[in-house]
N, C-alpha and C positions, 0 to 999 in steps of 0.2 A: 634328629628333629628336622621338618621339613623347614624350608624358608617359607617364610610366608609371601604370600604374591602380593604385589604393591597395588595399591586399591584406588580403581579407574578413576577418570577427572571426573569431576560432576558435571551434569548434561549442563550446556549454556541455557537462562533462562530464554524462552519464547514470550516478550513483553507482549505481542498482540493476544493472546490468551489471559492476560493477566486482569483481575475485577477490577484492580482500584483504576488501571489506567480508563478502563471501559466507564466508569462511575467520573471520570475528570473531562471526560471528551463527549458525554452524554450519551454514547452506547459505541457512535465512529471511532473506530481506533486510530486517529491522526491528527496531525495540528488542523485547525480548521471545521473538523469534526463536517457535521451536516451540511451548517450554512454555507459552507464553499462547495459543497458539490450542487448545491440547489441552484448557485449562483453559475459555476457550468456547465449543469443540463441548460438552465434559463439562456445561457449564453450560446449555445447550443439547437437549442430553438427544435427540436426532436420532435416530431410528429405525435398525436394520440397514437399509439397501437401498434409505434415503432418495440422491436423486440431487441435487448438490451442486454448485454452478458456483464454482469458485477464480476472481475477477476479478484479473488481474496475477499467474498464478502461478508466475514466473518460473520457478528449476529445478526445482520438482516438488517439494521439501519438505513442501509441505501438502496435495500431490493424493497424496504415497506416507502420509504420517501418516491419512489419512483414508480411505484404503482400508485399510491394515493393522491400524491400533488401533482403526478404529470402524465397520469393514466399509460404509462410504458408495460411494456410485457415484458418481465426483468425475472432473467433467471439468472441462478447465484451458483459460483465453484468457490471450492476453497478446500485443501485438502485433509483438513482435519474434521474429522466427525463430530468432535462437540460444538464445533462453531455451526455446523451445517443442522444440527437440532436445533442450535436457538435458532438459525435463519427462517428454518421454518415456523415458528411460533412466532415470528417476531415479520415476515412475511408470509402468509400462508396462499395467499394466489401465486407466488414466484414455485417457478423449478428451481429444481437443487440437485446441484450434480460434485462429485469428490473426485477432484483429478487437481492438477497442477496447471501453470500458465505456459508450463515447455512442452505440453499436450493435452490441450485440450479436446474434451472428449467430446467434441464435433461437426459438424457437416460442413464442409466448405460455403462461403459466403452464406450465412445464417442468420446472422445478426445487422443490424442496423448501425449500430452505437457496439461499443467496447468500453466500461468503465476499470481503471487498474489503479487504486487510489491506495499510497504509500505502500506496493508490494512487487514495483519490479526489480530494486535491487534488492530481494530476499530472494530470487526466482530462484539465482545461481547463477542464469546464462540468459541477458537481454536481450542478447541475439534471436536464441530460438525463443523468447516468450515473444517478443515482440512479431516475429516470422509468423506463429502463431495467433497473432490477435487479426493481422495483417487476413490470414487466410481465412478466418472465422467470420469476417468481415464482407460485406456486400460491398462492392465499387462505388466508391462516393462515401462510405459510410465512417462515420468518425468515432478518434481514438481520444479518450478524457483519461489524461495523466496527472496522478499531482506526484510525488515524493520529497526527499529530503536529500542534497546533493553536495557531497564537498567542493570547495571554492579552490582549494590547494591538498591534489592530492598525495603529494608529499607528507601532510600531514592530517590522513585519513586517520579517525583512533581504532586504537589497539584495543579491540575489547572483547576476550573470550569467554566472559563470565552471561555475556547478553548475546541473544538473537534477536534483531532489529531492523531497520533499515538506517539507523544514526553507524550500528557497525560495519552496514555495509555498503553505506552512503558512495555514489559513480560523481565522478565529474560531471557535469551538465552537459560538455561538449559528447563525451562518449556515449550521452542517452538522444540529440540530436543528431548525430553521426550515425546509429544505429536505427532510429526510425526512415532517416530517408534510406539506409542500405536495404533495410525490410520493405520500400516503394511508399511511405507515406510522405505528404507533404504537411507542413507545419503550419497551421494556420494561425496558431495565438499562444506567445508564452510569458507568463506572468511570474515575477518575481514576487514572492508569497514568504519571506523571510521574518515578516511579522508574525507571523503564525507559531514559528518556533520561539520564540521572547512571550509571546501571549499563552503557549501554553507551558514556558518555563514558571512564567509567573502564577498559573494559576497552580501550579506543583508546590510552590513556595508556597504560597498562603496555607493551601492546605496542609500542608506536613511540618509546614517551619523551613525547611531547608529540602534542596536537593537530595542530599547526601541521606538526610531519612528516607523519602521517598524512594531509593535506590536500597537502602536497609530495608524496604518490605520484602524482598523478593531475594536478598542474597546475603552474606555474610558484611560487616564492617568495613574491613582491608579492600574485599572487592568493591565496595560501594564507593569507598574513598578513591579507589583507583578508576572506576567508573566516569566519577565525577572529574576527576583531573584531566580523563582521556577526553573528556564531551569536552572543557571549558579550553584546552589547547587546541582543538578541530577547529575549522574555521568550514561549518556548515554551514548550509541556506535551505531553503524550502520551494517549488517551483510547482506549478500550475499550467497545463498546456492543452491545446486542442490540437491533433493532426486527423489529417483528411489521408481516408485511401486512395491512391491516384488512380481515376481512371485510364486504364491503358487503351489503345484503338489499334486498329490492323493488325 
């Protein structure tokens, strides 16, 4: 009789694909959702006709807000094909291209604005996403950051059951450190850690508890362990604008 082979882990779920988060966030898959990136295009101050690269724009929420409320020419990556269906339905003036933020697929200084909202710690490597955004970029042209960022990375969670940016939440200093090595300078950084309490809370209302809410998407045991790993994290939420440096001589 043969042995039978031991039967692979299950994939980690990918929470930014997931309905119910997309239905709690109003389509933005992040704390803050819309209103906060309205608030830093508005902060921002972006020209009509400026052109605008959404990095990770999954359904098109912030490539349709950016062309309607602020007449931008917003075209949308994100590597996965069914995000980049809805973005098209859900923008349909925006281009729509399928690549990653560690290559993006184009033209040196092309863009105006860079928006990367809660997906450069999913990238893999902030180095080369950010080199990336850096190059895609006009001189002058600015970089709108928000994510989710541990306070103590000692005590980053353990979480194999999820793909997120809560699992693979950077230090704050390492995502500063990394934009000036890429040549940007930092013009505004906002501590946004409401954002995660306000969308904890609106999880709770709706499901009853965290730990259900984490039961949509995976087994029990893993939910419970989910939840232990989030509430021992000592996470925040961050909001930032950097400028590409113009270099001379």
């Amino acid at each position: 009789m043969e042995a039978l082979s031991p039967c692979p882990p299950a994939p980690a779920i990918t929470l930014y694909e997931q309905d119910e988060l997309s239905e709690l966030t109003g389509g933005a898959l992040r704390p803050g959702g819309i209103a906060l990136t309205a608030e830093l295009l508005t902060y921002c101050n972006l020209e009509p006709g400026s052109s605008v690269l959404d990095i990770g724009c999954g359904p098109g929420h912030t490539l349709n807000l950016m062309a309607t409320n602020f007449g931008l020419v917003p075209t949308g990556l994100d590597p996965s094909a069914s995000m980049l269906e809805k973005a098209a339905q859900q923008a349909p003036s925006a281009a729509i291209l399928q690549g990653t933020a560690t290559a993006i697929p184009c033209e040196q200084s092309c863009f105006d604005a860079v928006v990367c909202e809660c997906v450069l710690s999913l990238t893999g490597d902030i180095a080369a996403s950010l080199r990336e955004m850096h190059r895609v970029l006009r001189p002058g042209g600015v970089l709108i950051l928000t994510d989710i960022y541990c306070k103590r990375p000692e005590l980053q969670p353990d979480l194999p059951d999820l793909q997120s940016c809560a699992s693979r939440a950077l230090p704050l200093d390492a995502v500063t450190d990394g934009l000036a090595q890429a040549g940007f300078a930092l013009v505004s950084l906002r501590e946004r850690s409401d954002l995660l309490k306000q969308l904890a809370g609106q999880i709770i209302f709706s499901y009853g508890s965290l730990e259900k809410f984490w039961q949509l998407f995976m087994g029990a045991e893993a939910a419970r362990r989910t939840c232990c790993a989030l509430a021992a994290a000592p996470l925040g939420y961050y909001a930032l604008v950097a400028k590409k440096e113009v270099r001379h001589g």
